[in-house]
N, CA, C and O of each residue as an XYZ file, in Angstrom:
340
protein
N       0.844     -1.187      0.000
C       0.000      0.000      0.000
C       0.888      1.250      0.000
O       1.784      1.427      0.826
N       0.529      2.237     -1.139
C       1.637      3.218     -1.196
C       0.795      4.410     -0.113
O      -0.331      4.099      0.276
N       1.321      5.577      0.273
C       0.684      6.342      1.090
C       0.738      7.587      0.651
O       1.656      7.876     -0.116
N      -0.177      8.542      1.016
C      -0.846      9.777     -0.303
C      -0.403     10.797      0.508
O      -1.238     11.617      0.891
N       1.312     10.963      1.012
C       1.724     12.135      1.038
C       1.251     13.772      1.298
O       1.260     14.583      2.225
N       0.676     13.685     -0.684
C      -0.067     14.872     -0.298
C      -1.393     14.888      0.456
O      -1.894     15.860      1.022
N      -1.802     13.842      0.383
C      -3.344     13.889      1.008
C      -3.247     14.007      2.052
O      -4.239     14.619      2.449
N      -2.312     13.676      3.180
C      -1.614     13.882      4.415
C      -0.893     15.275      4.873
O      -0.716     15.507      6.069
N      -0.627     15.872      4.207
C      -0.091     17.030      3.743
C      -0.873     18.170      3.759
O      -0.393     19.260      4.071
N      -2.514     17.961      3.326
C      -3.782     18.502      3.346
C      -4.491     18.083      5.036
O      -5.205     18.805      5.733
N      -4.223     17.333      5.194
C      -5.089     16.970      6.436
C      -4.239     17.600      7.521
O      -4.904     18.225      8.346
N      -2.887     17.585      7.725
C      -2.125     18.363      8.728
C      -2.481     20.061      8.496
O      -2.670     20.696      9.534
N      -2.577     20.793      7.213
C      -3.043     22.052      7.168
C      -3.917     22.393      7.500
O      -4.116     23.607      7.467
N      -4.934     21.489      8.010
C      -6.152     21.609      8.486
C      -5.738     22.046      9.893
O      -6.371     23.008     10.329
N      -4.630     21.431     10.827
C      -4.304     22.008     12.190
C      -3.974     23.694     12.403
O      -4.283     24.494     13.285
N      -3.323     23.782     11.350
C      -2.846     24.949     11.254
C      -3.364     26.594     11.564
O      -2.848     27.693     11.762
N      -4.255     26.194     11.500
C      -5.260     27.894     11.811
C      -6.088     27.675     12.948
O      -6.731     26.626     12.982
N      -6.190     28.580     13.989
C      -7.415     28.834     14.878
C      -8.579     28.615     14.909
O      -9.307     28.067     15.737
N      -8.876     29.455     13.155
C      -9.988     29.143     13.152
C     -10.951     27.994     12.644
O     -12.129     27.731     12.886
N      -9.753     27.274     11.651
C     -10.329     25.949     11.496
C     -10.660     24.834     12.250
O     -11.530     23.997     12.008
N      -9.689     24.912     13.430
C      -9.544     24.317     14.676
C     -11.164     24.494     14.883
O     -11.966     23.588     14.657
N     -11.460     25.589     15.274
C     -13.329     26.284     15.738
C     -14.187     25.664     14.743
O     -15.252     25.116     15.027
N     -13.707     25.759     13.579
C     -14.702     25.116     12.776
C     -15.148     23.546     13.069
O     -16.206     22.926     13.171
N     -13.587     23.232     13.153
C     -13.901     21.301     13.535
C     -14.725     20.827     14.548
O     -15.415     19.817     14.691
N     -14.340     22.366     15.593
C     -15.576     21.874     17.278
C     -16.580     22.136     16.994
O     -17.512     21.468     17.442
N     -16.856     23.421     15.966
C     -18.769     23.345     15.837
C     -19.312     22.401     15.152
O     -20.506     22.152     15.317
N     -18.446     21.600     14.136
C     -18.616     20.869     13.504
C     -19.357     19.266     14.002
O     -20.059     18.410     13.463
N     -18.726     19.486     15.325
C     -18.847     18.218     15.915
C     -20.175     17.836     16.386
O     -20.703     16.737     16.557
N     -20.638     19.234     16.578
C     -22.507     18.655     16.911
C     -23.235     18.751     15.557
O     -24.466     18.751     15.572
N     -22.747     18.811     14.695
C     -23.755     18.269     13.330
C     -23.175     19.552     12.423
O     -22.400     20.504     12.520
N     -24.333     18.746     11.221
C     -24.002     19.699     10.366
C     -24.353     21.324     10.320
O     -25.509     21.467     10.717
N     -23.730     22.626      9.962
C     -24.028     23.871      9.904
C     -24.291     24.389      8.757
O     -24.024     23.646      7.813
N     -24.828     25.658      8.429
C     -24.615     26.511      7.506
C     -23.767     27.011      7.238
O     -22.919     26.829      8.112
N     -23.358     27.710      6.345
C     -22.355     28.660      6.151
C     -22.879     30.026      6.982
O     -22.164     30.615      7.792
N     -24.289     30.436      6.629
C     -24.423     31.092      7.667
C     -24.100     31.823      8.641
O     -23.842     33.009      8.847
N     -24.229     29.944      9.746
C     -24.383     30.097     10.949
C     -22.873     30.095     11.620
O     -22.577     30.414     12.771
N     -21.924     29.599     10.461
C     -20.362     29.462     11.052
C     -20.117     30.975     10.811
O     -19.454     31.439     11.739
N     -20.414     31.835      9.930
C     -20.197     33.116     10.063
C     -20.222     34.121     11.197
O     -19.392     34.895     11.673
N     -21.831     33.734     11.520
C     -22.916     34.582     12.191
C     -21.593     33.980     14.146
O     -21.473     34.738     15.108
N     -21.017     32.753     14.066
C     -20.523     32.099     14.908
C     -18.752     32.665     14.957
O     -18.256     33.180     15.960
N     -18.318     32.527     14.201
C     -17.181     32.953     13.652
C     -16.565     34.634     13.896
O     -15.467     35.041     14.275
N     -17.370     35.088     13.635
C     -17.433     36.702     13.485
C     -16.416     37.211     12.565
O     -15.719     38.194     12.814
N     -16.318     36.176     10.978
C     -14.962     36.497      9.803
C     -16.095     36.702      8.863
O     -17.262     36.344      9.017
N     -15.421     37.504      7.602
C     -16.169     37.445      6.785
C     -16.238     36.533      6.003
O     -15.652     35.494      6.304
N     -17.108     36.625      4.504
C     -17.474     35.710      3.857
C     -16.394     34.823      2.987
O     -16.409     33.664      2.572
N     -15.568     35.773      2.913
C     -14.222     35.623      1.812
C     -13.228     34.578      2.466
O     -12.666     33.596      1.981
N     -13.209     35.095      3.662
C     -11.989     34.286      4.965
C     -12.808     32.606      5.134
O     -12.323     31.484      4.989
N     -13.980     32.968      5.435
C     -14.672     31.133      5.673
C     -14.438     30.698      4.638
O     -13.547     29.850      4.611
N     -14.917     30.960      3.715
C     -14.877     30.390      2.195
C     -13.395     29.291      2.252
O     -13.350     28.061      2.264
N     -12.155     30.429      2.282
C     -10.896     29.969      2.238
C     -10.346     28.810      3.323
O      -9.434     28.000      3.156
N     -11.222     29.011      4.505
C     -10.781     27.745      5.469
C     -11.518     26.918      5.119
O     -11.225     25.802      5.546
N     -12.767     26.998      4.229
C     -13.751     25.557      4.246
C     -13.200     24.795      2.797
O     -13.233     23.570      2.678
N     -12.691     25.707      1.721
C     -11.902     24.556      0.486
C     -10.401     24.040      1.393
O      -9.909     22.964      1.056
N      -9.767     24.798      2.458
C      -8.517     23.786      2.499
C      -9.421     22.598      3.311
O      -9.090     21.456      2.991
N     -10.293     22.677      4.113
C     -10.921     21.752      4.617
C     -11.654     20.649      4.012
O     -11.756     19.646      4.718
N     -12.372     20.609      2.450
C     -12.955     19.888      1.900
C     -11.964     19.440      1.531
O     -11.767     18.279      1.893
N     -10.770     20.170      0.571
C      -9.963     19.424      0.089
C      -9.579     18.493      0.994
O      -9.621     17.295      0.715
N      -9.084     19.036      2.405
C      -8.228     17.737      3.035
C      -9.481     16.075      2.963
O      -9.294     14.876      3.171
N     -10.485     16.769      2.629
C     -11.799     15.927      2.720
C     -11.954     15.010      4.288
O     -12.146     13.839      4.615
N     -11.739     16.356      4.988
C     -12.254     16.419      6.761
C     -13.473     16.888      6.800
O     -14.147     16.469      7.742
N     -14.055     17.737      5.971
C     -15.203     18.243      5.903
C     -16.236     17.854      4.490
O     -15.824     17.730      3.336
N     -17.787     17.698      4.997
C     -18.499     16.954      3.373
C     -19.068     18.550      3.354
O     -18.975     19.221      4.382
N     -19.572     19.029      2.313
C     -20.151     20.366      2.095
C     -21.347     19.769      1.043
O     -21.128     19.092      0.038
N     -23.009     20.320      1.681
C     -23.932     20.033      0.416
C     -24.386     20.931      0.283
O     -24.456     21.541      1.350
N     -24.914     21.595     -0.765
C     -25.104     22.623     -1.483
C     -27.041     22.752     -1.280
O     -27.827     21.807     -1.348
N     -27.378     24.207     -1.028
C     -28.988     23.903     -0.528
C     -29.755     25.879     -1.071
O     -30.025     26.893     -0.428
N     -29.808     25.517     -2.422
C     -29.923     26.920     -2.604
C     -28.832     27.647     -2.832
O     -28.056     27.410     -3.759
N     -28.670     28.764     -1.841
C     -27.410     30.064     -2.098
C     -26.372     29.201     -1.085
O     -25.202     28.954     -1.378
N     -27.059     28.779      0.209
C     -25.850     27.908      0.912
C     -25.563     26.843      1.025
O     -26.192     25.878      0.592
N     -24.327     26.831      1.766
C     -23.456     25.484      1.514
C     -23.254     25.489      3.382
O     -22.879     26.254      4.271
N     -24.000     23.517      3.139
C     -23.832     23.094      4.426
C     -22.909     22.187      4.557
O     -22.506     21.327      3.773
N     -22.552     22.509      5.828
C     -20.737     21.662      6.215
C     -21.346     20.758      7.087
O     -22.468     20.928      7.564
N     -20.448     19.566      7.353
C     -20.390     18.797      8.092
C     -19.814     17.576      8.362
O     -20.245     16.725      7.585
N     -18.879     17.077      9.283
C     -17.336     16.544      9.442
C     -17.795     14.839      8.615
O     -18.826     14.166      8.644
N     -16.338     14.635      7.885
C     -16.495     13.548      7.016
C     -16.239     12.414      8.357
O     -15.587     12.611      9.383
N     -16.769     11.553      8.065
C     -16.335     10.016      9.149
C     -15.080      9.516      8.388
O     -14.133      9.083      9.044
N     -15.006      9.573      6.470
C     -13.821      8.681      6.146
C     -12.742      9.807      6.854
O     -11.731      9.514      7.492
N     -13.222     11.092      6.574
C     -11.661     12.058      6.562
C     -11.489     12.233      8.085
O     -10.483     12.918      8.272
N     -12.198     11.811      9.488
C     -11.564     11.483     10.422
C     -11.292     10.241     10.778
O     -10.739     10.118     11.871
N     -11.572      9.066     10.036
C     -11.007      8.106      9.888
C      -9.420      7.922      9.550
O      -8.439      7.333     10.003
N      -9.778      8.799      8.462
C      -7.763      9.440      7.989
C      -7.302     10.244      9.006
O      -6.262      9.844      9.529
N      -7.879     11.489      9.533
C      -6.928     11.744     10.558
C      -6.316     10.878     12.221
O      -5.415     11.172     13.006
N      -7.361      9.711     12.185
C      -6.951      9.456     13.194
C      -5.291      8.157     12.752
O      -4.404      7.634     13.427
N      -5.723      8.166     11.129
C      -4.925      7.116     11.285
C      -3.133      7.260     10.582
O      -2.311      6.458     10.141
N      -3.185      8.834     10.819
C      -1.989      9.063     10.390
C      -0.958      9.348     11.435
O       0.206      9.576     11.108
């Protein structure tokens, strides 16, 4: 089994910021709005945006689309991967 480097590489950048850190704990009681991580957050629209693609990418976070917003909420495979790196 070869091992995906970069995909590992993505999931550690996920530690990296404060506020993604916040994102992962609200995350943990279910899924949110974009919204409500704002309205929670107190960043603007531009700044969430940018922590929630390094976050999908690391694919720690699933995002479904519902109208104008986009609802987050923590992947089981992508903490499956973080626990197992």
């Amino acid at each position: 089994m070869t091992k995906d480097f970069e995909q590992e590489a993505k999931v550690f950048k996920v530690f990296c910021d404060p506020n993604r850190l916040k994102i992962l704990d609200i995350l943990k009681t279910g899924e949110h709005c974009a919204c409500k991580l704002l309205e929670i957050l107190d960043v603007s629209q531009s700044t969430l945006s940018h922590h929630m693609k390094i976050l999908t990418d690391a694919k720690v976070v699933n995002v479904r689309k519902d109208g104008k917003w986009s609802h987050y909420s923590l992947s089981s495979n992508g903490i499956k991967k973080l626990l197992s790196i």
